[in-house]
N, C-alpha and C positions, 0 to 999 in steps of 0.2 A: 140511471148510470149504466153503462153498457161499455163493451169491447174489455179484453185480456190484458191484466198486467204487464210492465214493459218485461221483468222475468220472465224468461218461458222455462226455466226449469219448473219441477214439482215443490210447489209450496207446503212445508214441514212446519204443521201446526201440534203446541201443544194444550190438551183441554183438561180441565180439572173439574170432579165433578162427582160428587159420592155414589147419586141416583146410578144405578147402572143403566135404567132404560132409556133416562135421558142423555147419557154419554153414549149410546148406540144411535138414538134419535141425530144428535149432533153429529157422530161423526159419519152417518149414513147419507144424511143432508149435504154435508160441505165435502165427500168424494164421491157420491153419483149424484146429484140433482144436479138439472140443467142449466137454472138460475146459479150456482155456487160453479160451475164451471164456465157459465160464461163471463161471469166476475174473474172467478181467479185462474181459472185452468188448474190443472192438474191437482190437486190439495192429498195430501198424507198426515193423517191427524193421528198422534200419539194419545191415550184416554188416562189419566190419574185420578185415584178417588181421596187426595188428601194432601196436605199443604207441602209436607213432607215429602212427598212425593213429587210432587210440584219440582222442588228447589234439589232434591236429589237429581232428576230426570235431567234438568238445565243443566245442571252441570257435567253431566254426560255427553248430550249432544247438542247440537245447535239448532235452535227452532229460529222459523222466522218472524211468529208472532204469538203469545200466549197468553190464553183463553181462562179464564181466574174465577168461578162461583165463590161469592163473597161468604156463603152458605157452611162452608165447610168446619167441620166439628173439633179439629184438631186445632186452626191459626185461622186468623182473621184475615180477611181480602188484605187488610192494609201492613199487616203484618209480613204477610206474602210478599207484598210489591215492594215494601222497602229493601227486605231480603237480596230480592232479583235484582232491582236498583243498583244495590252496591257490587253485586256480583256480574250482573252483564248489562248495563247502561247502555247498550248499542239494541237489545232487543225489543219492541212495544211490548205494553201490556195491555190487553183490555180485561175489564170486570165485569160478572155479571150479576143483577140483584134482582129479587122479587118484586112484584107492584106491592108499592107501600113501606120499602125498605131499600129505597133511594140512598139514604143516611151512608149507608154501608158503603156504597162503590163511591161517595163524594170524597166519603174520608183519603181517600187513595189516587182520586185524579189530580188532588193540589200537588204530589208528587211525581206530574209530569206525566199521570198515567191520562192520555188525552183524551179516550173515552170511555164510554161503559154500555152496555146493553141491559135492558128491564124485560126479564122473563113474565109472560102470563101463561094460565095454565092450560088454553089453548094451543098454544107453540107455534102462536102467529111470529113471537121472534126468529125465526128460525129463516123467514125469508128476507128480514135483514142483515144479519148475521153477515152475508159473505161483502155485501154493499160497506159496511162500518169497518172490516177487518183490510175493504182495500182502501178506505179512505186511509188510516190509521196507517198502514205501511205507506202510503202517497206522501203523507208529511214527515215519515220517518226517513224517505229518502232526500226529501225537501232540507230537511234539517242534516244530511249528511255532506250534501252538494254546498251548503253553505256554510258547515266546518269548513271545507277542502276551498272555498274562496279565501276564507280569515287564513288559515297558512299558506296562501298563494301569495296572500297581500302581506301577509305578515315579509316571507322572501323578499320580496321585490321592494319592502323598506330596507331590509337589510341590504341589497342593492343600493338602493337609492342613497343609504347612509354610506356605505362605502366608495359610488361616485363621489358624493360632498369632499369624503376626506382625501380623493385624490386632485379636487377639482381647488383644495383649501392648498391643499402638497404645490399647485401648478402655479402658483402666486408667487410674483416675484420679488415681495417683501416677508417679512419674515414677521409672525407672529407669535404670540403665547398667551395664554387667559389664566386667569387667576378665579377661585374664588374667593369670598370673603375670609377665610383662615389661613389663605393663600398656602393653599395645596392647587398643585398641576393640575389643570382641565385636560390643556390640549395646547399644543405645539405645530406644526408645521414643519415638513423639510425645509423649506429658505431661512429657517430661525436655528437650526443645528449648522446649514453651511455658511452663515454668515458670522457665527461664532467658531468657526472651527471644530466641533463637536461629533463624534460619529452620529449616524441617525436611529433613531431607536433607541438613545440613550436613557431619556427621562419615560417613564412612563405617568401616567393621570394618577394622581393621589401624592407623587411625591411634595413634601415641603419646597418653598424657597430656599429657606437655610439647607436643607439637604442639597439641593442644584448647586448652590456655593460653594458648599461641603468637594463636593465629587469634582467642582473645575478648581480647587486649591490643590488637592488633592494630585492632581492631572499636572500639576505646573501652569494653570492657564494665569494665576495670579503671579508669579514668579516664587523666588526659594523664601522657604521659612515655616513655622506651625502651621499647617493648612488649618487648623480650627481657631486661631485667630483673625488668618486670612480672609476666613467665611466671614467671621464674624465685622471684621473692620468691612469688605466691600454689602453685608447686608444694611450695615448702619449708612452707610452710603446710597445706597436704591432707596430706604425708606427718605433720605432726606430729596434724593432726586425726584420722586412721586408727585414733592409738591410743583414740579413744573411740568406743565403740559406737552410740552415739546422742549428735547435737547439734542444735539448735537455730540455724540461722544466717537473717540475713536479708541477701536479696539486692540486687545495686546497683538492680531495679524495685521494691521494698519490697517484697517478699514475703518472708514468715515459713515457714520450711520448715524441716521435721524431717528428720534422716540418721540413717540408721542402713547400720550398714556391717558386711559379712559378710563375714570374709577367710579363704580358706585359701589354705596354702605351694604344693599343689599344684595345686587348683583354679582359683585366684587369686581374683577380691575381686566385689561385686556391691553395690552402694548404691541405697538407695532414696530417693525425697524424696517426703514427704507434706506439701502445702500447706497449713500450720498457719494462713495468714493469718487465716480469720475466728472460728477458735474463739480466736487470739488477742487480735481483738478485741474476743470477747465475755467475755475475761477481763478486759481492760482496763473494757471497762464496767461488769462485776461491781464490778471490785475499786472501780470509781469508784460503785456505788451504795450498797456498804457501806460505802465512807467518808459516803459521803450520810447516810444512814442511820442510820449513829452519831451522825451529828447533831440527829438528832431529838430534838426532847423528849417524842415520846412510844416509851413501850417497843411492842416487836414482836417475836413469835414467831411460827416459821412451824412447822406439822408436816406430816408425811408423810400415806398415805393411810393406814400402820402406825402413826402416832398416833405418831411418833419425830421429837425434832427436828433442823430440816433447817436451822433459821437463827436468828440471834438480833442484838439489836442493843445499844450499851452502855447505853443506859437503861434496858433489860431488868434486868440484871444489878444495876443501879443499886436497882433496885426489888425486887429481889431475893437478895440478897447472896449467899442460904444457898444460891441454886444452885451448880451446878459452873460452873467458869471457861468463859468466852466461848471458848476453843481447844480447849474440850475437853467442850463438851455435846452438842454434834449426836450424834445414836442415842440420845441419854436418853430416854425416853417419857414420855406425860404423866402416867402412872400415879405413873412415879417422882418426877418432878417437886414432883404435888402431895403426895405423903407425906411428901420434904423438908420442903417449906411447912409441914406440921403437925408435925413431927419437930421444929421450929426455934420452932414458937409464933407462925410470922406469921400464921395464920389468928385472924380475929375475928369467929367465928361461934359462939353457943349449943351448936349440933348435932354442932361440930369438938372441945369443949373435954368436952362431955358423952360421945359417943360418935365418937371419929375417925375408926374403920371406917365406920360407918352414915355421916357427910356424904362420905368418899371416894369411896364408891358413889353417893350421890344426885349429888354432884358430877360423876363422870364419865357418870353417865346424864342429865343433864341437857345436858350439852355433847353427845353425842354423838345425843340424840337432836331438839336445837336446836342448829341448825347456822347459823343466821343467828341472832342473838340480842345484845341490850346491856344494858348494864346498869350502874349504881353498886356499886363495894364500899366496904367502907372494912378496911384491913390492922389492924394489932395496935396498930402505931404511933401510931395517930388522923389517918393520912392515908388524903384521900380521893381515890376515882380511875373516871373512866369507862371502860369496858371495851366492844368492840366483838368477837365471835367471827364470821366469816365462813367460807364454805366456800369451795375452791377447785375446777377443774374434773377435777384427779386425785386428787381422793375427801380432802385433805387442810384442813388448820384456817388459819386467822390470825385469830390476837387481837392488838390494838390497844388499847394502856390509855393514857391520857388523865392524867395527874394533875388531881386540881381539888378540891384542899385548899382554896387560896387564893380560887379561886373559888365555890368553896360560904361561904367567909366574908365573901365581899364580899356574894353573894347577900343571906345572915342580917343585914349590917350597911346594907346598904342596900333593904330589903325594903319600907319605904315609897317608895321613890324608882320609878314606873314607868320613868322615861325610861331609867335608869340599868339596870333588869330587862331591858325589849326591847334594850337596846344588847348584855345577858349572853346571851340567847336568839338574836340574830345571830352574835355569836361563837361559841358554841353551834354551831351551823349550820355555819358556815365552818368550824370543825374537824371536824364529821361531812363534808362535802363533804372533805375534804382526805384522811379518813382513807381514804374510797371509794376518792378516785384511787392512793392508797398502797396499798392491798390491791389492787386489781387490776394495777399494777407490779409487785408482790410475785408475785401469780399469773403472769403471762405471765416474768419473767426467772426461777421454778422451774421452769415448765415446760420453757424455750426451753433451761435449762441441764441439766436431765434431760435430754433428745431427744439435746443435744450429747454429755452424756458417753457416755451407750447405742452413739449412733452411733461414736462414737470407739471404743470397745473393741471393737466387732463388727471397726471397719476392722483396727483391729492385730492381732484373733487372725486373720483370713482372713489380712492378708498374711503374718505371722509362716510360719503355716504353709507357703501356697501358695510364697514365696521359698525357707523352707529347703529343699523339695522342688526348684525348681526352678535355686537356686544348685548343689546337690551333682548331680544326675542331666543337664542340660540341655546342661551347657559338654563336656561328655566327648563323645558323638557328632557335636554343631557342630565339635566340633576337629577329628574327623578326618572330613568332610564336607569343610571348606574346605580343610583339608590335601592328601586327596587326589584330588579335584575339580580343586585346585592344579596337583596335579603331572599331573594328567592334562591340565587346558588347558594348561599350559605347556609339557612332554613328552610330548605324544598323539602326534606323530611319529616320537619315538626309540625309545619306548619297543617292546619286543619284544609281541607278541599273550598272551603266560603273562603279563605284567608286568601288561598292561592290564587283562585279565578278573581277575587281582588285587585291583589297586587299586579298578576296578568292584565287585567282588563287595564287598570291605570299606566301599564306600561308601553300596551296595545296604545291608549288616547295618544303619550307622548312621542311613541313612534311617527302617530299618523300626523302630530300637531310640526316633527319636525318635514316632512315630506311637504306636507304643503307649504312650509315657509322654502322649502328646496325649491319646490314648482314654480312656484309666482320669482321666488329671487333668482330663477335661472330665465325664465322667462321674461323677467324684468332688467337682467343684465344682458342678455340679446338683443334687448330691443334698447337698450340705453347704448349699444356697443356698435348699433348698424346693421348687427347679423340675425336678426331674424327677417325672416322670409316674408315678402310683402307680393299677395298677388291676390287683387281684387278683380272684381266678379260680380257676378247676379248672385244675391244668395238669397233662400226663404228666409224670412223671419217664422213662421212657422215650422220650419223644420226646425231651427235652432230649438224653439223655444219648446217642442215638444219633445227633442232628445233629451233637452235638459231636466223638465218634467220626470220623466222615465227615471234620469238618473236620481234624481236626488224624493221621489215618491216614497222610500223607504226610509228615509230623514225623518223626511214629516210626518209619517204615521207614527212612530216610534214617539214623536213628542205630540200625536194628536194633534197636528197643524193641516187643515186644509190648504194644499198648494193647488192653486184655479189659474184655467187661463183662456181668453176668448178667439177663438181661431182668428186667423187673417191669412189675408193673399197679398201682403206686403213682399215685394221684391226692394232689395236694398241695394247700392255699389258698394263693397266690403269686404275683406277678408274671412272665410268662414271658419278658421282656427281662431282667428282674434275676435270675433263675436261671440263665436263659443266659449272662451273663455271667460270675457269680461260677465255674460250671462250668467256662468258658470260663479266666481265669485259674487254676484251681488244677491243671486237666491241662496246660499249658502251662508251668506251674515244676514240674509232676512230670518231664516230657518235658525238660526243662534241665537237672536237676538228676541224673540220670537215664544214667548211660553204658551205652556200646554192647552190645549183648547183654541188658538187663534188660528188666525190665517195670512197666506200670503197671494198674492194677486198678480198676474202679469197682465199687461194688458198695453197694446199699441194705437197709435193713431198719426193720422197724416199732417204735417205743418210744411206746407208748399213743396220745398225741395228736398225736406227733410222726413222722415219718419220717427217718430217719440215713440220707445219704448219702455215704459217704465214697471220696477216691480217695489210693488207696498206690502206692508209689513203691519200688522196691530199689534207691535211689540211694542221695546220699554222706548224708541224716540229717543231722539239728539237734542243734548240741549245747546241753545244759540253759539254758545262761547266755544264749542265745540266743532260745530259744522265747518267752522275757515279754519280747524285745523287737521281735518280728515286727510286733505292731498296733499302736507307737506312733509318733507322728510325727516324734515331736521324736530318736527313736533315728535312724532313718531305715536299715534294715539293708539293707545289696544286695551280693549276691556271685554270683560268676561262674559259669556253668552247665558243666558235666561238659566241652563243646566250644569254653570261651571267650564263651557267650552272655553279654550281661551286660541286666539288669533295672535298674527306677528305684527297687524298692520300692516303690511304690503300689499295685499291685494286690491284693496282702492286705489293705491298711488300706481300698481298695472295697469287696471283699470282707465283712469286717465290718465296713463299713456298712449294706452292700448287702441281708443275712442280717437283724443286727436291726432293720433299717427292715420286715422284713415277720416280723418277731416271731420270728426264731429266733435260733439262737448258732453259733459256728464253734469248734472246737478241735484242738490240735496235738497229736499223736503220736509222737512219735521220742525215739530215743538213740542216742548218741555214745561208746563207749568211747574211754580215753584216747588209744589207740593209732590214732582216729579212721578205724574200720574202716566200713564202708560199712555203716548196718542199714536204712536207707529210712526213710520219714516219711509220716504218715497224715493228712492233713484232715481233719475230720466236721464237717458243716453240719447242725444241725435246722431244721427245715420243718412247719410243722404240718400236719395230716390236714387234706383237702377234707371238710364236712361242710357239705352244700348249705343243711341249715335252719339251721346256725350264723348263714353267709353272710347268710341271707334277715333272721334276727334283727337283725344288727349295720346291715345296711344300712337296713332299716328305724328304727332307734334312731339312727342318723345322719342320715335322712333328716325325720325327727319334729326333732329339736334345730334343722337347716338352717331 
């Protein structure tokens, strides 16, 4: 071992040591010889002949590492070291013992003291002395640089936790969680503005009955005993509970939708979505097809699929033989008009001679005159003006007119001018009217398309996004405030085992909720259109060997060999989205995964594709499980070899992740009954880097742009 500590100050050694010639020997060795200064440079060693001394001295001044003869007549080496232990934990110690009285310095390394030196009476030790005292500060800086990571990481959860609750705040429905006692988790801004509530009102721990308490209280229930008021609307939420979804509105007239997620153990989580205005765009529906029915003249509307979308009772009126007013929308107009002829209403030469032949000319005429009007007359002898317009999502409305009566008024008063211009203004004013009516027609199809779209999008995100985050979310928050809890309220009593304890399990939940943040933000990006998609040539070796690096410290710590055999696989792919899905599947191998085993990466080529798969000789998937890994609505998460525990999401990113860049994943494993450990294999394809492909595809997207 050779070259100078990174410190180049003078290294402030303390030595212990009764012999006086041997405490000259030492400290004459370790500040001029040239082996002790090419080690450590500069050394200044303080000499003590007694334990006492020892621990007096420390606490005087600051050594950088201290030099302990187990030998000493007053306290025992182990004595010593637990002393210094509790008083300066930041300094090494090393011990040193006789050949033959090894015993001595053991008793005192189990407490962290990481080496010891074995004097012989030659004082051949003496030329490893400075070699052992630089190893010993090596890993006492190792071990300082890797506190200052765990509060680095500790931070940047406390980040991570405080995006969540702004990115929870940015939601435009309103939530609140209950646990099972039903006391306050957690609330939402959209859940105080959608109740009328200041924000910051409820804090996590209050009761139900207390929130009812404090809006009786408020006026929010109207006048009277506010502790009856609580009382009457709590009895009322518990009976509302038993429905999954209600519709109530509140004392600001807002129209809100609940829907309500309850488990025994978990306990409960409701959502409210502000139904106000598609409410009132029902209300005004429903008020223009009573309008509408009123008209005397008939109105069909279709789609851009030539299917209908509306109808009114004069329609029907005019048409008998169609299907009933509640049960025609989706009929087309193909079908429509074969009725009509199936029934004999048509009165046309071409209809009665050859049916097929005017069905065709019929609907090629409407489709290829999309503005057009015109007179019929049906089977009946009644006559009728017809108007066909287009809408602006590629859809029809016809408008028919009756004017039987008025074609006979025309014929009967046919000498009368004054009496014709007076039919040819009416005329008019019914074309003006029918304009305004078709374009009504067009903007409340449009406006109520847009609404429904938008509505279904909102319910399958949340549907999803809540059952993920009612079942995985409330379990780490619990034992975060839990014992967070018990550490501010007994941070004093508590012994130092108890503390680093409750820290360390507080540490696991922090870090259990970060990575359900990571994958659920990464997996709402990419469920949403907005994460970033730019494929490329990338190593499969570089991936696999980053990932390697990262997760190296995983697997020693549980004694899992992670193996992988190089390649010179080029892929077409995203190199964030590989990384990650890699990233997840060695990380529930390494979970899943108990002490002593191994995990394996290993790739090979399948024509156009590349197989990359990582195995595991952990505890294996049994059958009934494996087809429920990638759904959402299963939601599977079980606990890792050591108690880890997962949210379930990073598989379902995963296969996203995979066929968003056109390959597939699949599962491996079995389970005998006796649930013997056989491991479990992932395979992800990836297709081949073929740079002219690339050049092809981008080119043919770049021509269409």
């Amino acid at each position: 071992m050779t070259g100078k500590i990174p410190n180049k100050r003078m290294l402030k050694i303390l030595y212990a040591e009764e012999c006086v010639a041997r405490c000259a020997d030492m400290k004459e060795y370790l500040e001029h010889s040239q082996p002790a200064r090419q080690e450590l440079g500069s050394c200044n060693v303080t000499t003590v002949s007694s334990g006492q001394a020892v621990l007096a001295t420390a606490d005087q001044d600051i050594f950088d590492i201290i030099l302990i003869d187990c030998h000493l007549s007053d306290m025992s080496g182990l004595e010593i070291t637990q002393s210094l232990l509790e008083k300066h934990p930041e300094c090494p110690v090393m011990l040193m013992a006789h050949k033959g009285s090894e015993h001595l310095a053991l008793e005192a390394v189990s407490l962290e003291v990481t080496d010891y030196l074995i004097r012989d009476d030659a004082q051949t030790y003496l030329k490893f002395t400075p070699i052992l005292i630089k190893k010993l500060l090596n890993r006492s800086r190792i071990k300082e640089k890797l506190e200052q990571r765990v509060e680095n990481r500790s931070l940047q959860l406390k980040a991570q936790s405080h995006l969540l609750e702004k990115s929870l705040n940015a939601l435009n429905l309103g939530f609140i969680v209950w646990d099972p006692d039903d006391h306050l988790i957690i609330c939402n801004t959209r859940f105080h503005t959608l109740f009328g509530i200041p924000e910051g009102t409820f804090k996590p721990g209050i009761t139900l009955f207390e929130l009812l308490l404090y809006l009786a209280k408020n006026g929010y229930y109207g006048k009277g005993d506010p502790e009856k008021l609580a009382q009457k609307r709590h009895k009322e939420i518990l009976i509302e509970r038993q429905q999954p979804k209600k519709i109530r509105v509140t004392e600001n007239n807002r129209v809100l939708e609940i829907s309500q997620y309850q488990d025994d153990n978990l306990g409960r989580i409701a959502t409210f979505t502000d139904m106000t205005e598609v409410h009132n765009r029902e209300r005004e529906a429903a008020m223009l097809q009573e309008a509408l029915d009123n008209f005397t003249d008939s109105v069909i509307l279709y789609d851009h699929e030539e299917r209908v979308a509306f109808t009114n009772k004069r329609y029907h009126e005019m048409y008998p033989a169609s299907p009933p007013q509640d049960e025609i929308v989706g009929y087309t107009m193909t079908q429509l008009l074969q009725r009509s002829l199936n029934t004999g209403q048509i009165n046309h030469p071409l209809a009665k001679s050859d049916p097929d032949a005017w069905l065709a000319q019929r609907l090629k005429e409407r489709r290829e005159n999309m503005h057009t009007e015109g007179e019929t007359v049906h089977a009946n002898g009644r006559s009728y003006f017809y108007k066909v317009s287009k809408s602006s999502g590629g859809g029809h409305i016809h408008i028919q007119t009756e004017i039987t009566e008025r074609k006979a008024a025309d014929e009967a008063l046919r000498i009368s001018e004054e009496r014709l211009k007076a039919q040819v203004n009416e005329f008019r004013e019914n074309e003006v009217r029918m304009e305004a009516q078709a374009a009504d027609l067009v903007l409340l199809a449009e406006n109520l398309s847009e609404a429904h779209d938008k509505l279904a999008r909102l319910n399958e995100q949340k549907d999803k996004f809540f059952s993920i985050i009612a079942h995985d979310l409330k379990g780490p928050f619990n034992a975060l405030l839990g014992f967070s809890s018990l550490l501010s309220d007994r941070g004093e009593s508590l012994s130092p085992e108890k503390t680093k304890e409750y820290g360390t399990l507080v540490h696991q939940s922090a870090e259990q909720v970060f990575k359900l943040l990571e994958n659920l933000l990464e997996w709402s990006l990419l469920q949403m259109g907005r994460m970033e998609y730019a494929p490329g040539p990338v190593s499969l070796d570089e991936v696999i060997q980053t990932n390697k690096i990262l997760f190296a410290p995983a697997a020693d710590k549980k004694g899992i060999t992670l193996s992988c055999v190089p390649t010179d696989y080029i892929v077409l792919a995203d190199f964030n989205m590989v990384d990650t899905i890699l990233r997840n599947l060695i990380n529930n191998a390494i979970k899943f995964t108990p002490e002593g085993g191994a995990v394996t990466i290993d790739t090979r080529s399948n024509g156009d594709f590349i197989e990359l798969e990582v195995t595991d000789t952990g505890v294996g998937i049994a059958p009934d499980q494996i087809s429920k890994l990638f759904r959402l609505d299963e939601n599977v998460s079980t606990k890792g070899t050591d108690g880890e525990i997962g949210s379930g999401l990073g598989l379902h990113l995963c296969k996203d992740l995979i066929e968003h860049q056109g390959g597939k994943i699949h599962v491996l494993s079995t389970k005998d009954p006796h649930n013997k450990e056989t491991g479990a294999t992932f395979r992800i394809t990836i297709p081949v880097y073929h740079a002219e492909l690339l050049c092809d595809k981008l080119n043919k997207r770049s021509s269409k742009g």
